[in-house]
C-alpha positions in Angstrom: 0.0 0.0 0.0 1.2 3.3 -0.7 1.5 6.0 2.5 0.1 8.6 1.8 1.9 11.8 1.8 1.0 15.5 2.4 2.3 18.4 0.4 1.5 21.8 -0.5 -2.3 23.1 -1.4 -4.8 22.5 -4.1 -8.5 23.6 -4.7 -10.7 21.0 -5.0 -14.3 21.7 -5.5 -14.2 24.6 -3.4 -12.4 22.9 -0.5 -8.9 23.0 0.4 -7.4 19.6 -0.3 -3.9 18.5 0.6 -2.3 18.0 -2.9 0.1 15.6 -1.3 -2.8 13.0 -1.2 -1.5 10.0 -2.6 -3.2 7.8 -3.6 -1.9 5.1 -4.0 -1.8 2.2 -5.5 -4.8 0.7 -2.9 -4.7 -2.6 -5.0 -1.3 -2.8 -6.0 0.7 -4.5 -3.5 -1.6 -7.6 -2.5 -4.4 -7.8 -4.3 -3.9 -6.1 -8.5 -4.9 -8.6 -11.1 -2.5 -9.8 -13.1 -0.8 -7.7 -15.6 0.7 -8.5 -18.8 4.5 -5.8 -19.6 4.7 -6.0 -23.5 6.6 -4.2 -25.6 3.5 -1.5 -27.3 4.6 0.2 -30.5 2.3 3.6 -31.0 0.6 4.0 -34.3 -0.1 7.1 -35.7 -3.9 7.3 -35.8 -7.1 5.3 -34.7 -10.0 5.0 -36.4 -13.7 5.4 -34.8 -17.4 6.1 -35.9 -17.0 9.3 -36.5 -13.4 10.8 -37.0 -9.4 10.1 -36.6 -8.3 10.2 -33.0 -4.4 11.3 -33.4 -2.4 9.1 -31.5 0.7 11.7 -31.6 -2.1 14.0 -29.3 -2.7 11.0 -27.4 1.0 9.8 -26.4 2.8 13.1 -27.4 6.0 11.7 -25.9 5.4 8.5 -27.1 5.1 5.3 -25.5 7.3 4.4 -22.4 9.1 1.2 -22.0 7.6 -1.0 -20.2 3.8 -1.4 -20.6 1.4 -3.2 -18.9 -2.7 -4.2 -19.7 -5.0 -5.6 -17.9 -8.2 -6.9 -19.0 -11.1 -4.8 -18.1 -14.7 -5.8 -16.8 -17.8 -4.0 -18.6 -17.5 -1.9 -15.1 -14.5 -0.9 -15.6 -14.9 0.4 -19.3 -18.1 2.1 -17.8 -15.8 3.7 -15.9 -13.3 5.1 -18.0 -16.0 5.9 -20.2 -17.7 8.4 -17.0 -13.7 9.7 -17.0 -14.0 10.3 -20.5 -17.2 13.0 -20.3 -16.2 13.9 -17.3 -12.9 15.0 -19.3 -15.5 17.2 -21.8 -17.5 18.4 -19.4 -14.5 19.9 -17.6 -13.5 21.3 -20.5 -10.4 19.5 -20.6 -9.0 17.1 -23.9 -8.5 14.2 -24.8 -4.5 14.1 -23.4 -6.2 15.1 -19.6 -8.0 11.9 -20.2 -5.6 9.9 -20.9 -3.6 11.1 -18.1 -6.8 10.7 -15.9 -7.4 7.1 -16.6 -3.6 6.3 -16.6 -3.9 7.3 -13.3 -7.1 5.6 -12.5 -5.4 2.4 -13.9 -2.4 2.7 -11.3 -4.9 3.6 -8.2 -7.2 1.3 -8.7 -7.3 -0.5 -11.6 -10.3 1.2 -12.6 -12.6 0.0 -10.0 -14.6 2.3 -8.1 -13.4 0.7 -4.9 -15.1 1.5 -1.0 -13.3 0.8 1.8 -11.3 -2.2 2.3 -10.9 -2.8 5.6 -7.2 -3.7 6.8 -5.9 -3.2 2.9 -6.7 0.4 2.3 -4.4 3.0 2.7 -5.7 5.6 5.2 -9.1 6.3 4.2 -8.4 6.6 0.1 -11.7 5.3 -2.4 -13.1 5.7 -5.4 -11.4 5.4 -8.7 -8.3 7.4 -8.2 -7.9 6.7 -4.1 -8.7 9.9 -2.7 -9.1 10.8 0.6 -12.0 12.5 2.6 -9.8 13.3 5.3 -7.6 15.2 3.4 -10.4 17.6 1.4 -11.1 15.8 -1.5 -14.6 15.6 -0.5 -17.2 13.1 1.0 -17.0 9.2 0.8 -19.8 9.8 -1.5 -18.5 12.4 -3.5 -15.0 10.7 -4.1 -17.2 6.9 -5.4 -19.0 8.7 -7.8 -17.0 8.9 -10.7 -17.7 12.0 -12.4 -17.1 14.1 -9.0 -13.8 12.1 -8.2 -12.5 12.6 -12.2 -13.7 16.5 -11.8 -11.5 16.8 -8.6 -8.5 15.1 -10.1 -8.3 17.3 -13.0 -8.9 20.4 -11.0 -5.5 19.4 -9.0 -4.1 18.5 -13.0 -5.0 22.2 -14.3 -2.9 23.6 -11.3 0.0 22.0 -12.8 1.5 24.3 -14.3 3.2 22.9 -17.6 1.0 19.6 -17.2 0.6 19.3 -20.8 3.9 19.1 -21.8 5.1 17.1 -18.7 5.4 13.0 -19.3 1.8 11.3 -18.1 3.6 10.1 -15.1 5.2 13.1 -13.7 1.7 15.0 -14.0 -0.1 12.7 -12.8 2.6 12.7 -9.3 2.1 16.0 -9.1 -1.0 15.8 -8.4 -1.0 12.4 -6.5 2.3 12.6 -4.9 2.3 8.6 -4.6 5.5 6.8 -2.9 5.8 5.2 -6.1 5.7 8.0 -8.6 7.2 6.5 -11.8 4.4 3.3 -12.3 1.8 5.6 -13.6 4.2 5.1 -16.5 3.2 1.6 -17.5 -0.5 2.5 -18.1 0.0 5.1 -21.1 -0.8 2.7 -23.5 -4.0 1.2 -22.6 -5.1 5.0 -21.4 -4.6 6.1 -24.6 -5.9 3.2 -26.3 -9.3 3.1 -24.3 -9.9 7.2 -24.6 -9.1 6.6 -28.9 -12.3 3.9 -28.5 -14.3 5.9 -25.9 -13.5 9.8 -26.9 -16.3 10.1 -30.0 -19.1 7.3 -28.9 
């Protein structure tokens, strides 16, 4: 389990939050499904329904060494499709999302978890392990997934430079995790599922 550290100030839905909420990795250590690390090779463009998502805007650095996958549940796509509009509705595109399910993918593997008892780290739930005790809102507010995307990407946009910051080093910034370089390994599948989910 990740402890959770706390660093400097960010706004999050009108609260103060402790931006040094990490949130880490709650299934990570014991209990993370099985992951496959394969060598991913980038191509330059998707195609969906209705137009050509850009993979260079997608994985503008390209693609780390070092990826992993895991195979996702009809939940879990519903949830990184709710990341996905939360992403529009914010106002934010399609590179936020990527970093935003990135992230989700290292916290929590997409699954909106509750508590869990003895495993979780400090209070942290919801998709990207966030803490009520340290302002990023109610139990309720941080397990539903557009609220708990919203605040993550309200920490993102006071990042300065997030945009042109590697995925993982953004997505630190705002989670300040004791393990700040796996966010790293998801880029691929991120990327991948917001290409699928960005027009539908």
């Amino acid at each position: 389990m990740n402890k959770l550290i706390q660093r400097g100030v960010l706004s999050i839905a009108g609260l103060t939050a402790v931006a040094g909420i990490a949130a880490g990795p709650g299934l990570s250590q014991d209990t993370t499904p099985a992951v496959t690390t394969k060598p991913v090779a980038a191509t330059q463009q998707v195609s969906t329904d209705r137009q050509q998502v850009s993979m260079d805007k997608l994985l503008p650095h390209g693609v780390p060494a070092g990826q992993s996958t895991v195979p996702l549940s009809g939940e879990q796509k519903a949830n990184a499709k709710a990341i996905v509009e939360a992403t529009k509705k914010a106002g934010m595109d399609e590179r936020a999302a990527v970093v935003a399910i990135a992230t989700s993918l290292q916290e929590s593997k997409l699954e909106n978890l509750g508590h869990l008892g003895d495993r979780n780290d400090h209070d942290s739930q919801g998709l990207f392990q966030q803490r009520p005790s340290s302002g990023w809102g109610t139990v309720e507010q941080i397990t539903d997934p557009e609220y708990s995307t919203t605040a993550f990407l309200k920490g993102l946009k006071q990042v300065d430079g997030w945009q042109d910051m590697p995925l993982t080093q953004a997505a630190q910034t705002v989670q300040v995790s004791a393990y700040p370089d796996h966010y790293a390994q998801w880029e691929k599948q991120a990327a991948d599922l917001v290409a699928e989910l960005w027009t539908r």
